[in-house]
C-alpha positions, 0 to 999 in steps of 0.5 A: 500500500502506498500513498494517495497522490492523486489529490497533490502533496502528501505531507510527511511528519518526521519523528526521531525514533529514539526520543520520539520527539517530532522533528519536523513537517515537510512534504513529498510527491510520488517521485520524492516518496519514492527515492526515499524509499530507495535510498533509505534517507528522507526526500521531499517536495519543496513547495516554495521552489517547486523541486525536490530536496535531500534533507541534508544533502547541503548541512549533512543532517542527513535523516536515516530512514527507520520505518514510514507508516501510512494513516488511514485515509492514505494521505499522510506519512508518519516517518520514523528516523536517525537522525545525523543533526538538526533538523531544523535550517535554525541549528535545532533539533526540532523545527518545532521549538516556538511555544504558543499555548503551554500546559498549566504548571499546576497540572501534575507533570509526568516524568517523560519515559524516553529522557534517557534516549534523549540525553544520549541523542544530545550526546550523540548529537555534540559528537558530530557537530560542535557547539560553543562553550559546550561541556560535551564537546570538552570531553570528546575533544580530551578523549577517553582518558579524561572522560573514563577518568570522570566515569570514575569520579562520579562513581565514586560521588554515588558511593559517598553520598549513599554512604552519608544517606543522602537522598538528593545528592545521591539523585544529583550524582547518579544523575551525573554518572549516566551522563559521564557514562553515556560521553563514554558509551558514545566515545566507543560507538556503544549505543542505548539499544545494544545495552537494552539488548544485553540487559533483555538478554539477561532477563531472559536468561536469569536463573543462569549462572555465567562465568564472573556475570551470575544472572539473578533469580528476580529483578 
C-alpha cells in the first residue's frame, strides 16, 4: 500500500525514533516518496521552489530512514528516523521549538519515559557537530582518558553520598554518572539499544549462572 497522490502533496511528519520527539513537517510527491524509499534517507517536495530536496544533502543532517507508516485515509506519512543533526535550517533539533499555548504548571507533570534516549541523542548529537562553550564537546575533544577518568569520579560521588544517606545528592550524582557514562558509551560507538539488548538478554536468561556475570533469580 502506498500513498494517495492523486489529490497533490502528501505531507510527511518526521519523528526521531529514539526520543520520539517530532522533528519536523515537510512534504513529498510520488517521485520524492519514492527515492526515499530507495535510498533509505528522507526526500521531499519543496513547495516554495517547486523541486525536490535531500534533507541534508547541503548541512549533512542527513535523516536515516527507520520505518514510514501510512494513516488511514492514505494521505499522510508518519516517518520514523536517525537522525545525523538538526533538523531544523535554525541549528535545532526540532523545527518545532516556538511555544504558543503551554500546559498549566499546576497540572501534575509526568516524568517523560524516553529522557534517557534523549540525553544520549544530545550526546550523540555534540559528537558530530560542535557547539560553543559546550561541556560535551570538552570531553570528546580530551578523549577517553579524561572522560573514563570522570566515569570514575562520579562513581565514586554515588558511593559517598549513599554512604552519608543522602537522598538528593545521591539523585544529583547518579544523575551525573549516566551522563559521564553515556560521553563514554558514545566515545566507543556503544549505543542505548545494544545495552537494552544485553540487559533483555539477561532477563531472559536469569536463573543462569555465567562465568564472573551470575544472572539473578528476580529483578
Amino acid at each position: 500500500m502506498k500513498p494517495d497522490f492523486s489529490k497533490g502533496l502528501v505531507p510527511a511528519i518526521v519523528t526521531d525514533n529514539q526520543t520520539k520527539d517530532v522533528l519536523m513537517l515537510a512534504y513529498m510527491n510520488e517521485e520524492s516518496y519514492q527515492k526515499t524509499i530507495e535510498t533509505k534517507e528522507t526526500w521531499f517536495y519543496s513547495r516554495s521552489r517547486e523541486e525536490l530536496w535531500h534533507k541534508g544533502a547541503t548541512s549533512g543532517n542527513t535523516q536515516s530512514v527507520v520505518s514510514i507508516d501510512l494513516d488511514c485515509d492514505q494521505d499522510t506519512l508518519l516517518i520514523r528516523v536517525e537522525p545525523k543533526g538538526p533538523a531544523c535550517h535554525t541549528g535545532k533539533t526540532s523545527c518545532f521549538f516556538t511555544p504558543i499555548l503551554e500546559a498549566n504548571s499546576t497540572q501534575t507533570e509526568e516524568i517523560d519515559a524516553s529522557i534517557i534516549d534523549k540525553v544520549m541523542a544530545e550526546v550523540e548529537e555534540r559528537k558530530e557537530m560542535r557547539v560553543a562553550n559546550s561541556y560535551t564537546n570538552y570531553l570528546f575533544d580530551k578523549g577517553i582518558d579524561k572522560i573514563a577518568k570522570k566515569v570514575i569520579e562520579e562513581a565514586g560521588e554515588v558511593v559517598i553520598a549513599a554512604k552519608n544517606q543522602d537522598k538528593q545528592e545521591i539523585i544529583l550524582e547518579v544523575s551525573d554518572l549516566l551522563y559521564h557514562t553515556f560521553v563514554l558509551m558514545s566515545d566507543q560507538s556503544v549505543s542505548l539499544d545494544d545495552v537494552k539488548q544485553e540487559l533483555e538478554n539477561r532477563f531472559l536468561k536469569k536463573g543462569n549462572s555465567k562465568g564472573d556475570r551470575p544472572e539473578i533469580e528476580k529483578w
